[in-house]
C-alpha positions in Angstrom: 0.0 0.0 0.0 1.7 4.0 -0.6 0.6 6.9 0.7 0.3 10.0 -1.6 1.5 13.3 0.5 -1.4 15.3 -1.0 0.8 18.7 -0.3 3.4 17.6 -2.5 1.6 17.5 -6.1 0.7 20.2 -7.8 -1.4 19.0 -10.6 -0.7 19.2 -14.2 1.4 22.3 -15.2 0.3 25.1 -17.1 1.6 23.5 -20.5 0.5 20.0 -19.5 -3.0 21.8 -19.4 -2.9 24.1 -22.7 -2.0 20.3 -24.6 -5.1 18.9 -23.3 -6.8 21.9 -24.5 -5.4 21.9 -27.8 -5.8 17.8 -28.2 -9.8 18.4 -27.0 -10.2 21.7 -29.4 -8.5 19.2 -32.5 -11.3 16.6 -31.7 -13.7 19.1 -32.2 -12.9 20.3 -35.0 -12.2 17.1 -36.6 -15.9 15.8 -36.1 -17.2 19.5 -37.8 -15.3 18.3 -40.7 -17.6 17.0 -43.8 -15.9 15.5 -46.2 -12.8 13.2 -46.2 -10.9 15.5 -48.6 -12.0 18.6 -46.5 -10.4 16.9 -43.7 -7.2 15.9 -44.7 -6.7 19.7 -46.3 -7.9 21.9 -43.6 -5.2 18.7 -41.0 -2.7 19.6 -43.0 -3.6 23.7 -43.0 -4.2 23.4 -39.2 -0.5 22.2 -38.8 1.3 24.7 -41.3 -0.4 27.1 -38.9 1.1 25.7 -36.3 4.3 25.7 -37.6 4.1 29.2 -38.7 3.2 30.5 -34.8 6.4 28.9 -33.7 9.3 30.8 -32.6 12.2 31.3 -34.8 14.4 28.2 -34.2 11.8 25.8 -33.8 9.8 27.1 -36.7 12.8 26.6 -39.0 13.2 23.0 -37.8 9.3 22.4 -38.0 9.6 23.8 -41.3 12.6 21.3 -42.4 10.7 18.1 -40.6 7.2 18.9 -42.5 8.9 19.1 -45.9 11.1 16.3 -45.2 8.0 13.8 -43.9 5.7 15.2 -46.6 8.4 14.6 -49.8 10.1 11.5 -48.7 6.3 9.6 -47.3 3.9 11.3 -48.5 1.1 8.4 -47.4 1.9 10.0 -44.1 -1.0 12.3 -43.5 -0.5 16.0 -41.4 -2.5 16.5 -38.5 -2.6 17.8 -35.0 -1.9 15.7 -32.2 -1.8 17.8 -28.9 -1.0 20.7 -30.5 1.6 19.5 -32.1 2.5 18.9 -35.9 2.1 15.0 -36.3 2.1 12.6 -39.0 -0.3 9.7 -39.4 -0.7 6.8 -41.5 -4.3 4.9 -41.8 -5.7 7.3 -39.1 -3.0 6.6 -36.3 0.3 8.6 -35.4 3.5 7.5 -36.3 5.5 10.5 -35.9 5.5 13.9 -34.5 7.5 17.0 -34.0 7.2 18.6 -30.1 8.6 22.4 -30.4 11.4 23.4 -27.4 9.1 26.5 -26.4 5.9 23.7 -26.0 7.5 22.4 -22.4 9.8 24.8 -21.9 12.9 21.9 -23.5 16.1 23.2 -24.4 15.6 20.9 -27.7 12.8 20.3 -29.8 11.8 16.9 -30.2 10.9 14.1 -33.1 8.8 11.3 -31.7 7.6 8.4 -32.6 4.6 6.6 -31.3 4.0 2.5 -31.0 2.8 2.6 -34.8 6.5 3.2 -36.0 8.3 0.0 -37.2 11.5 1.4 -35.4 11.8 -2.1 -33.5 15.5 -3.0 -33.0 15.6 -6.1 -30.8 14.7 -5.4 -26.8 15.5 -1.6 -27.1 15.1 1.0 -29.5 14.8 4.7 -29.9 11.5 6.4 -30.0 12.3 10.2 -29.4 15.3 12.3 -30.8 16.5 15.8 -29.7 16.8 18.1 -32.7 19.2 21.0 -31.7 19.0 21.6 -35.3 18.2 20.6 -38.7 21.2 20.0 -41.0 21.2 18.0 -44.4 22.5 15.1 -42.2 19.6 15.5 -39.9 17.2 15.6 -42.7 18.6 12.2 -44.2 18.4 10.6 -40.6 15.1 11.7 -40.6 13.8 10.5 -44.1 15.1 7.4 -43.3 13.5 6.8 -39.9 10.4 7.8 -41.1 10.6 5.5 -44.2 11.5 2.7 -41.9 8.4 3.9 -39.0 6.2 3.6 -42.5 7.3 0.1 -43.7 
């Protein structure tokens, strides 16, 4: 049995809070939606808007990611997930890119959910810290997302 010191937590922080707003505000607005086409246009509209109210640095990454995901799998659909921009195949996420200024990070982030075929025996990687995008980075990440995708 544990004991929970009640004085101790503090509840979900501020940004922990503004995610669950922004995942519950992109359910909404999925379900107004009509059509299937509408859909995946105004997705993929909802995260260049996200992109484009990033700050500087983490724009410019976003920026790189999006066009690198879009070119190199483009059966990889844009959406929000959580407020951030995310990538889906069939529906479900398979990768996503998490801003530094979103948590307060000192890296932005590219994640990948349980849907990526990133599997590498026992252990594998399923986040990477982007300090910046280079042409290197931008390789690594076709080919990780190529391999989440096959």
């Amino acid at each position: 049995m544990t004991t929970t010191d009640s004085s101790t937590y503090e509840g979900f922080t501020a940004e922990e809070r503004a995610t669950m707003k922004d995942h519950a505000q992109e359910m909404r607005k999925a379900t107004r939606r009509s059509s299937r086409t509408d859909k995946a246009a105004q997705a993929e509209q909802d995260v260049l808007e996200k992109i484009a109210g990033m700050e500087d640095s983490d724009r410019t990454m976003a920026e790189r990611v999006h066009a690198v995901i879009t070119a190199g799998v483009p059966q990889l659909a844009p959406k929000l997930w959580y407020g951030m921009p995310a990538y889906a195949l069939d529906g479900r996420i398979v990768c996503f890119f998490q801003s530094a200024q979103k948590f307060k990070s000192r890296y932005a982030t590219l994640g990948f959910s349980d849907q990526a075929n990133l599997d590498e025996g026992p252990m594998w990687a399923a986040g990477f810290a982007l300090a910046e995008v280079t042409p290197e980075v931008e390789d690594r990440i076709a080919a990780l997302v190529k391999q989440a995708v096959s």
